[in-house]
mmCIF file of the C-alpha atoms, coordinates in Angstrom:
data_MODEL
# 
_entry.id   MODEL 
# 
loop_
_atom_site.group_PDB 
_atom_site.id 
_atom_site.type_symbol 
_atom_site.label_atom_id 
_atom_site.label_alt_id 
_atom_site.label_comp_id 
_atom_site.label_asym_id 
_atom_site.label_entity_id 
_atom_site.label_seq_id 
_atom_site.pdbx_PDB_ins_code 
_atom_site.Cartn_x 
_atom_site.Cartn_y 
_atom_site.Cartn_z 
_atom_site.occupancy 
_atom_site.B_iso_or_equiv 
_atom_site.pdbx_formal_charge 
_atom_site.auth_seq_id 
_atom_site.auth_comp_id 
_atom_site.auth_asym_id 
_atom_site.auth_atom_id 
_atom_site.pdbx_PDB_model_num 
ATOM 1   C CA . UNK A 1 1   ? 91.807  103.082 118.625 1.00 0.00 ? 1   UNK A CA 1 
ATOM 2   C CA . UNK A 1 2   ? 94.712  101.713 116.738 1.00 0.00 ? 2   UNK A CA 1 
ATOM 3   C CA . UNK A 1 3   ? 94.406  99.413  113.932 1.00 0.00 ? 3   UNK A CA 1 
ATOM 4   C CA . UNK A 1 4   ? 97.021  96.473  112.869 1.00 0.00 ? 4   UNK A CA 1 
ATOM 5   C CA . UNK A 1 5   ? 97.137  94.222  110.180 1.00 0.00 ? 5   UNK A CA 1 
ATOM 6   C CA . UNK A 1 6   ? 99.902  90.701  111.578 1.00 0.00 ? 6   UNK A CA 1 
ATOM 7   C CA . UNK A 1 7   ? 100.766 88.965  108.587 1.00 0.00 ? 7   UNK A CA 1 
ATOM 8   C CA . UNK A 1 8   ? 103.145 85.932  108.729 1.00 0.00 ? 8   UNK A CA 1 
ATOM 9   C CA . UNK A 1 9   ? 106.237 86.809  106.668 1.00 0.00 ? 9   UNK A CA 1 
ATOM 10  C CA . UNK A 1 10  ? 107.294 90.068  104.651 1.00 0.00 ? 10  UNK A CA 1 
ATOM 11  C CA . UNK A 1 11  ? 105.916 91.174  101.343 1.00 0.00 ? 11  UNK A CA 1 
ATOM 12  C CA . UNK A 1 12  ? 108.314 90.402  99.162  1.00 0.00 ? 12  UNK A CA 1 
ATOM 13  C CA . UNK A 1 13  ? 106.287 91.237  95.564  1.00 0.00 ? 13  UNK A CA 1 
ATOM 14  C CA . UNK A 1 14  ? 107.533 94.786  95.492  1.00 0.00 ? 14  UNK A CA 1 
ATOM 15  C CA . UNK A 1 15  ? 104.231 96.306  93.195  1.00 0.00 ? 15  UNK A CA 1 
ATOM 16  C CA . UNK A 1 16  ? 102.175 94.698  96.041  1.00 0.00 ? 16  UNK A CA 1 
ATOM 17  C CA . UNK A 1 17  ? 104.856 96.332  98.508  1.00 0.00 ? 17  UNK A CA 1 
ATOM 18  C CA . UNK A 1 18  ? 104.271 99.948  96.963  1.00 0.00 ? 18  UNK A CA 1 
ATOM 19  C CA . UNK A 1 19  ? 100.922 99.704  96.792  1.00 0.00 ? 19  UNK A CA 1 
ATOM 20  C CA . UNK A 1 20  ? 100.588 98.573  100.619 1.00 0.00 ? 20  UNK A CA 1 
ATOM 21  C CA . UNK A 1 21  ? 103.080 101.583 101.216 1.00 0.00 ? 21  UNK A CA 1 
ATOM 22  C CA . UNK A 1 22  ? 100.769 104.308 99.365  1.00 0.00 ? 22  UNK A CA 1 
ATOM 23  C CA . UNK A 1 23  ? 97.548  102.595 101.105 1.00 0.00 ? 23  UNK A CA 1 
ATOM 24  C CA . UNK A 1 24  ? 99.072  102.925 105.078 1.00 0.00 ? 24  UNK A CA 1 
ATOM 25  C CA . UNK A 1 25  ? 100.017 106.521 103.632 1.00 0.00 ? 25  UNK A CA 1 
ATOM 26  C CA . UNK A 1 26  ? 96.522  107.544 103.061 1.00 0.00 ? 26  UNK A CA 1 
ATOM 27  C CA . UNK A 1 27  ? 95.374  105.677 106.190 1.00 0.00 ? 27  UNK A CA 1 
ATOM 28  C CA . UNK A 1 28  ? 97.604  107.981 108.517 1.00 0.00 ? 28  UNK A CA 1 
ATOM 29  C CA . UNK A 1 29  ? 94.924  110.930 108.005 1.00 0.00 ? 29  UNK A CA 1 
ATOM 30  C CA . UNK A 1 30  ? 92.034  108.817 109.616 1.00 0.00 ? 30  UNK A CA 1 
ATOM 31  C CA . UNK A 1 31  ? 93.598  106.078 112.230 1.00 0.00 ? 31  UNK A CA 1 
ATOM 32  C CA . UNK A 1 32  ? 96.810  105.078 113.729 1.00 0.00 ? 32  UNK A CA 1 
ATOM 33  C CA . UNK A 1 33  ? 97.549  102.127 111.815 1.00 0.00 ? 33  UNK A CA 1 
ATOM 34  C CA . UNK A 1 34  ? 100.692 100.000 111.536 1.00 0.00 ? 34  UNK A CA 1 
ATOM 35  C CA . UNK A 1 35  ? 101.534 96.379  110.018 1.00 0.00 ? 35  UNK A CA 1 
ATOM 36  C CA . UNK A 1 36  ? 103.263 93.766  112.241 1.00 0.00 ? 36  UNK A CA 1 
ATOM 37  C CA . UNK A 1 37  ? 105.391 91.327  110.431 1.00 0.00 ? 37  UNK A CA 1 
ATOM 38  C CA . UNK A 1 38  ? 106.089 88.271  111.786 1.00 0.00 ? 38  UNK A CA 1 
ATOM 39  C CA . UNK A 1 39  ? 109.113 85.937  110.785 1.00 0.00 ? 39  UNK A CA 1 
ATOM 40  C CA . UNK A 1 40  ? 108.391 83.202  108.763 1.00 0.00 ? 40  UNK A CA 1 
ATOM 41  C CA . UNK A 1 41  ? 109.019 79.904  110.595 1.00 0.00 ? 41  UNK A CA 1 
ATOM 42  C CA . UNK A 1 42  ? 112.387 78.680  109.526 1.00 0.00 ? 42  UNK A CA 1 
ATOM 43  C CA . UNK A 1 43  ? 113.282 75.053  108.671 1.00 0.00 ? 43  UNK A CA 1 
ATOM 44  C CA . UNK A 1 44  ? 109.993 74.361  107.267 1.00 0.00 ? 44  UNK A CA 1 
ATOM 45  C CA . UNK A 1 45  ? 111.273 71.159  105.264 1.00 0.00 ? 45  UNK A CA 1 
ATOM 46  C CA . UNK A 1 46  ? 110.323 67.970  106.652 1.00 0.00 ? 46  UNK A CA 1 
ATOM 47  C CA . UNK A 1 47  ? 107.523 69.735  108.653 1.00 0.00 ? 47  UNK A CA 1 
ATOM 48  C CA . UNK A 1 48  ? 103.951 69.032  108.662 1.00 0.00 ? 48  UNK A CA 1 
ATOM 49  C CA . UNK A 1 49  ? 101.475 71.525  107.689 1.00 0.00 ? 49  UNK A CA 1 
ATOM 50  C CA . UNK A 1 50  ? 99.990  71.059  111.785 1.00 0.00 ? 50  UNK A CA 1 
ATOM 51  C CA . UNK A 1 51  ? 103.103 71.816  112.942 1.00 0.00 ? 51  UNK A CA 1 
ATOM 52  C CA . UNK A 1 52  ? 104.061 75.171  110.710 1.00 0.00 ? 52  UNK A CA 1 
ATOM 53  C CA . UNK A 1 53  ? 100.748 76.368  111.820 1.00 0.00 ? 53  UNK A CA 1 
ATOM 54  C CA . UNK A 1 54  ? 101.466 75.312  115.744 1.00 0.00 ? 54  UNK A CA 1 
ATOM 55  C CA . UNK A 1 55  ? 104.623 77.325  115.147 1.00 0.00 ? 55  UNK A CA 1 
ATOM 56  C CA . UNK A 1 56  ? 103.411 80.387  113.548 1.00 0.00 ? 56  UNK A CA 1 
ATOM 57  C CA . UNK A 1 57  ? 100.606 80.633  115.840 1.00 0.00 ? 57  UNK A CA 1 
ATOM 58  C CA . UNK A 1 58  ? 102.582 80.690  119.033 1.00 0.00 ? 58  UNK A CA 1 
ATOM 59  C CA . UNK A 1 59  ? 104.899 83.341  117.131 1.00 0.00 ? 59  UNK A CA 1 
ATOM 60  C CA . UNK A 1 60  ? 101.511 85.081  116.164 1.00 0.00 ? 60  UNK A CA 1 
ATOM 61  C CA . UNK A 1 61  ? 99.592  84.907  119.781 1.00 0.00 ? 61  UNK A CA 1 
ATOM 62  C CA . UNK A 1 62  ? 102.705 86.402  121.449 1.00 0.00 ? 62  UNK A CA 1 
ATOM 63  C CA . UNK A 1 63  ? 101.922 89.667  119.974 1.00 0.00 ? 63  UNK A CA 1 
ATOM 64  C CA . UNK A 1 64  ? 99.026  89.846  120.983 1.00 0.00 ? 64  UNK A CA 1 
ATOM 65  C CA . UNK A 1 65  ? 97.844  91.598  124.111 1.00 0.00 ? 65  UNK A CA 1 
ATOM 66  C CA . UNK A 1 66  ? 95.019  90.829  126.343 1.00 0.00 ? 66  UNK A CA 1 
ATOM 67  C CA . UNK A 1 67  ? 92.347  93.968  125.397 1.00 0.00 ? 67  UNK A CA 1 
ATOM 68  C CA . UNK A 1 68  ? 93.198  93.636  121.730 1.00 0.00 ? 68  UNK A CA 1 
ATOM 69  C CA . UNK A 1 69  ? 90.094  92.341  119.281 1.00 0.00 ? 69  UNK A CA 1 
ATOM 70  C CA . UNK A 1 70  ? 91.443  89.689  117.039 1.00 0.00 ? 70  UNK A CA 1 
ATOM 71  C CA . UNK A 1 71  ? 89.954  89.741  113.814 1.00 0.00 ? 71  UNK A CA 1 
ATOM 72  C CA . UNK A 1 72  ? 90.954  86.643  111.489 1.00 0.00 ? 72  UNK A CA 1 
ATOM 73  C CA . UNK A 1 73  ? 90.786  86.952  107.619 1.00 0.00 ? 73  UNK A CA 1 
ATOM 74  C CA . UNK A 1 74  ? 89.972  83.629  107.071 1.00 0.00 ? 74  UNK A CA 1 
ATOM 75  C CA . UNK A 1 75  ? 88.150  82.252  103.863 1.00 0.00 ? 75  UNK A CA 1 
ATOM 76  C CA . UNK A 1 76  ? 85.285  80.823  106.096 1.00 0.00 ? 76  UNK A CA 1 
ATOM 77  C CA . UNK A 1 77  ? 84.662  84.204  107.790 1.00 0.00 ? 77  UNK A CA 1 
ATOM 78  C CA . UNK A 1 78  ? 81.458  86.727  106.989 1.00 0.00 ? 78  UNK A CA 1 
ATOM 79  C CA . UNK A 1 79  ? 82.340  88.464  103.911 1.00 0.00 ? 79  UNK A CA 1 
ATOM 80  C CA . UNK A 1 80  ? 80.592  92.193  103.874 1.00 0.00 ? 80  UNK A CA 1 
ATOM 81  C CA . UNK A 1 81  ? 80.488  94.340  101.123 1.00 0.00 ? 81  UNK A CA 1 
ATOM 82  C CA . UNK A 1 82  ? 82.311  98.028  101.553 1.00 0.00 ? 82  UNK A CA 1 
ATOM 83  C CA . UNK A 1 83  ? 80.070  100.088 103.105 1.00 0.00 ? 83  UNK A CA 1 
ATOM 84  C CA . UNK A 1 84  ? 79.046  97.301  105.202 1.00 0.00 ? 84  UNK A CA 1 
ATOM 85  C CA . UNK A 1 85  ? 82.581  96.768  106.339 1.00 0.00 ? 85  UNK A CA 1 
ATOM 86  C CA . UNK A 1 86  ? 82.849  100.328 107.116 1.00 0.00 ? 86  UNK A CA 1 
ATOM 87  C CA . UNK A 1 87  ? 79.662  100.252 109.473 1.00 0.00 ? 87  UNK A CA 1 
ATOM 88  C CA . UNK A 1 88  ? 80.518  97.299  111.363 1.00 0.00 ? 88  UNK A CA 1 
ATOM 89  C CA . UNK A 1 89  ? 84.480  99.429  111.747 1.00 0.00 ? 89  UNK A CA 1 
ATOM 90  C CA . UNK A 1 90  ? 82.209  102.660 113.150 1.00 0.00 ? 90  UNK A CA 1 
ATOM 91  C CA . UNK A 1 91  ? 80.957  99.950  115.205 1.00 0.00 ? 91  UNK A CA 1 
ATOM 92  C CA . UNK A 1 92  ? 83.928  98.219  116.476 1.00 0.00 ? 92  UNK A CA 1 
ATOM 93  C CA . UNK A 1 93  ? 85.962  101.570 116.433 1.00 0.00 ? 93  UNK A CA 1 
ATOM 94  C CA . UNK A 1 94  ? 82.839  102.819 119.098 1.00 0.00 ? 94  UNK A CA 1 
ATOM 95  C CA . UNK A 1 95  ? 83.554  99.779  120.932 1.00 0.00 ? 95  UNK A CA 1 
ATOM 96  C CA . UNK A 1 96  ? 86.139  100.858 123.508 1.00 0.00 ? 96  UNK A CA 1 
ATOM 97  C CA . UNK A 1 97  ? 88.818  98.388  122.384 1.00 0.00 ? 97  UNK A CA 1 
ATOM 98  C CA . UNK A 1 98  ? 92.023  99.782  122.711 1.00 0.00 ? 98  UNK A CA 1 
ATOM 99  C CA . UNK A 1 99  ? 93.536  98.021  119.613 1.00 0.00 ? 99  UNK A CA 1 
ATOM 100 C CA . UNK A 1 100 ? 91.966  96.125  116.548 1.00 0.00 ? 100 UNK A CA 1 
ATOM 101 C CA . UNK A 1 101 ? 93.867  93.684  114.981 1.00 0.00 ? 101 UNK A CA 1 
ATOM 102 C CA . UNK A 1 102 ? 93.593  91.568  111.648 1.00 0.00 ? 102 UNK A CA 1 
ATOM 103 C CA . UNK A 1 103 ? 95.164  88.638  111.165 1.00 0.00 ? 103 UNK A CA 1 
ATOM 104 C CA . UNK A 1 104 ? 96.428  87.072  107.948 1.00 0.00 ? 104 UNK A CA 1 
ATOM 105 C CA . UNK A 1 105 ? 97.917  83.750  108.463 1.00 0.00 ? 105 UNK A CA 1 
ATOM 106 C CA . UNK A 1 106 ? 100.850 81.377  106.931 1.00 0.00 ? 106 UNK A CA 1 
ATOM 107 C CA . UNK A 1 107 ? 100.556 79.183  103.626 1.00 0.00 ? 107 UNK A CA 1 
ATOM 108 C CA . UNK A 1 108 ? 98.429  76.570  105.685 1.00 0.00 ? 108 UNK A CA 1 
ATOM 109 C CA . UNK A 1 109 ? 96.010  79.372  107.381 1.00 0.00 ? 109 UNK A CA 1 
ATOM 110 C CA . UNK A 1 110 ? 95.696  79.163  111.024 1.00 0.00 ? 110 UNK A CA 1 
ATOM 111 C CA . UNK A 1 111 ? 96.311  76.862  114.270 1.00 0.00 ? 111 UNK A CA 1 
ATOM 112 C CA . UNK A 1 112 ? 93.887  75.931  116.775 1.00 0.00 ? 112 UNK A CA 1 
ATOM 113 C CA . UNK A 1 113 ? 94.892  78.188  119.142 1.00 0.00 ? 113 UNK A CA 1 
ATOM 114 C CA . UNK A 1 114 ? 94.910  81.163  116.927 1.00 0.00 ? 114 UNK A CA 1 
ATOM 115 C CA . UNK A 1 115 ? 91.084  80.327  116.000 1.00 0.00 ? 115 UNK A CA 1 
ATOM 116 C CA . UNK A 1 116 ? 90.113  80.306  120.039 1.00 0.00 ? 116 UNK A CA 1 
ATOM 117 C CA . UNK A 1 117 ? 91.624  83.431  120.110 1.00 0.00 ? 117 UNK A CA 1 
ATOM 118 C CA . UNK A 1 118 ? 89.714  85.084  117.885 1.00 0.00 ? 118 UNK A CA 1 
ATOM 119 C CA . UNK A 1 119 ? 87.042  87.087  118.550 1.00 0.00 ? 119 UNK A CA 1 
ATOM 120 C CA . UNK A 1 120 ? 85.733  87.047  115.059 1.00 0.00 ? 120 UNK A CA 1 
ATOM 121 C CA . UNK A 1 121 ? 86.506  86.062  111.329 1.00 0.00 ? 121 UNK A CA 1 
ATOM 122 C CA . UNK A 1 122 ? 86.293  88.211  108.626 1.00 0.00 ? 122 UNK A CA 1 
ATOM 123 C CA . UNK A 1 123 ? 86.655  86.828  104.624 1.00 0.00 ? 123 UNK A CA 1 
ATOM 124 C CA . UNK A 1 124 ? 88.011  89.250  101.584 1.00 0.00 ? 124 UNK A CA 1 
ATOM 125 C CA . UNK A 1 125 ? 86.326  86.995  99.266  1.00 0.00 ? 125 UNK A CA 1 
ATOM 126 C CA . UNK A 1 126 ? 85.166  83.726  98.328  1.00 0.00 ? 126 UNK A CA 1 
ATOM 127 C CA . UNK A 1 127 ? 88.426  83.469  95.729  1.00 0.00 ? 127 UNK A CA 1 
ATOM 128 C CA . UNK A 1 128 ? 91.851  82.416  96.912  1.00 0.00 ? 128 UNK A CA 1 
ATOM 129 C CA . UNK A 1 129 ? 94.308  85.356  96.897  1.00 0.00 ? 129 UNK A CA 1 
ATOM 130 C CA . UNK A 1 130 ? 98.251  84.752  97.341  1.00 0.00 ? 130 UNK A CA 1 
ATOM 131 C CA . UNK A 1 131 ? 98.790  86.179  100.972 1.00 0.00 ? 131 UNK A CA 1 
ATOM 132 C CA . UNK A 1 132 ? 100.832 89.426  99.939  1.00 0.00 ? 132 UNK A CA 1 
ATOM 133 C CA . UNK A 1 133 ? 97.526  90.520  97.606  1.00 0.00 ? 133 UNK A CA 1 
ATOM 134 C CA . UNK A 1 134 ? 95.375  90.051  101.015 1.00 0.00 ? 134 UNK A CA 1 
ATOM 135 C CA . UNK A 1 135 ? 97.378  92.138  102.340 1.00 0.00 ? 135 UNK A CA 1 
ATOM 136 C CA . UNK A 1 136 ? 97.243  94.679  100.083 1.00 0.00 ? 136 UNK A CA 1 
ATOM 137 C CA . UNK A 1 137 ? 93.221  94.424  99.498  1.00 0.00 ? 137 UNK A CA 1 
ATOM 138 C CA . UNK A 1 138 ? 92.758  94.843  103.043 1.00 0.00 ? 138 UNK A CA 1 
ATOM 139 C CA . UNK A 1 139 ? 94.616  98.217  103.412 1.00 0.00 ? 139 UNK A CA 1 
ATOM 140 C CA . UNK A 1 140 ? 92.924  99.641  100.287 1.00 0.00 ? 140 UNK A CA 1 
ATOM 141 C CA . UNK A 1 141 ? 89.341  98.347  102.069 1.00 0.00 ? 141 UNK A CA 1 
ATOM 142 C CA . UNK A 1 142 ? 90.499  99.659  105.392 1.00 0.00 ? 142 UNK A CA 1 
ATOM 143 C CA . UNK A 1 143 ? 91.009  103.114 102.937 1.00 0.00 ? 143 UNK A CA 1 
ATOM 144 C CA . UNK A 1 144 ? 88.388  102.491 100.880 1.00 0.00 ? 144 UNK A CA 1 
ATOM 145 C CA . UNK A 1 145 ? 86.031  102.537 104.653 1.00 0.00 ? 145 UNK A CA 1 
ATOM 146 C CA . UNK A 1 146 ? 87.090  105.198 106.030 1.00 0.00 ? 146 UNK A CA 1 
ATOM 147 C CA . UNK A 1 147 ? 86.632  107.473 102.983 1.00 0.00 ? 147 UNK A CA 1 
ATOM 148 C CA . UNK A 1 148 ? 82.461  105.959 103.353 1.00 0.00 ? 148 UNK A CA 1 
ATOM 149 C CA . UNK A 1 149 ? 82.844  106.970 106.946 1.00 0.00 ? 149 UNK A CA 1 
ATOM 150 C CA . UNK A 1 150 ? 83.962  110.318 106.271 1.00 0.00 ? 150 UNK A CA 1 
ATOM 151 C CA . UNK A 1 151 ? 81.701  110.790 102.920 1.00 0.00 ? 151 UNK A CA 1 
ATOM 152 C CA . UNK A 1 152 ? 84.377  111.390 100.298 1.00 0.00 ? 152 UNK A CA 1 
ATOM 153 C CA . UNK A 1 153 ? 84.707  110.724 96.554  1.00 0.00 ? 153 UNK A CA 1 
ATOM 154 C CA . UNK A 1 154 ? 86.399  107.441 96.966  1.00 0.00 ? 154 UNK A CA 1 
ATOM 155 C CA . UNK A 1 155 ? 83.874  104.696 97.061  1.00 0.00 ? 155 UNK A CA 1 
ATOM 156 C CA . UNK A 1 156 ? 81.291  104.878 94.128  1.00 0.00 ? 156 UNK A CA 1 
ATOM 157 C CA . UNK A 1 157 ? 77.790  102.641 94.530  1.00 0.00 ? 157 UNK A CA 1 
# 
């Protein structure tokens, strides 16, 4: 199975940039993994916060392909603590799907059509997070499950 994380826009922060670097790093040893950037929707003055989501959504859903499993991290999704993140992963990795693929959306979150494409919604946390820190707390997580999966020294209970 590969794994991608589609985020709306690059990281510009560059601490959250090196971190994300170091994290995808690490992941090569357990997964094919790779993050899909896609451009930020230009002209966004004078637009409504519908219509920046309309827009990044149809940039978002044509990267999609028709096997993939769409996971959204969304603030209203089921949140899971580590090692239950990892199981359901062993589950969805056992699954047959071809390619996994998280989600994090624009400034406004998501469109209508990105949530009916979906197949499920995942949430980091109850808090708010600036999008490039998502990013960056999902690849250590992704890490973090893995190294349950596999039984090393990285995740302490």
């Amino acid at each position: 199975m590969k794994i991608t994380l589609a985020v709306i826009g690059k990281t510009e922060v560059g601490f959250v940039r090196q971190g994300i670097e170091e994290y995808v790093k690490r992941l090569k040893h357990y997964v094919t993994f790779d993050i899909r950037y896609i451009g930020d929707v230009k002209t966004t003055r004078g637009m409504t916060e519908a219509a920046q989501k309309a827009a990044e959504g149809r940039a978002l859903l044509a990267t999609l392909e028709t096997g993939d499993h769409v996971v959204l991290l969304d603030e209203h999704g089921t949140e899971r603590t580590s090692v239950d993140y990892s199981q359901w992963l062993q589950r969805r990795m056992a699954s047959g799907s071809k390619r996994l693929v998280f989600v994090v959306g624009g400034p406004y979150g998501f469109s209508p059509e990105v949530y009916s494409r979906a197949n499920e919604m995942i949430s980091m946390s109850k808090m708010t997070f600036p999008h490039e820190l998502v990013r960056l707390i999902f690849v250590e997580q992704l890490y973090r499950a893995f190294t349950i999966l596999k039984h090393e020294p990285y995740h302490h209970e």
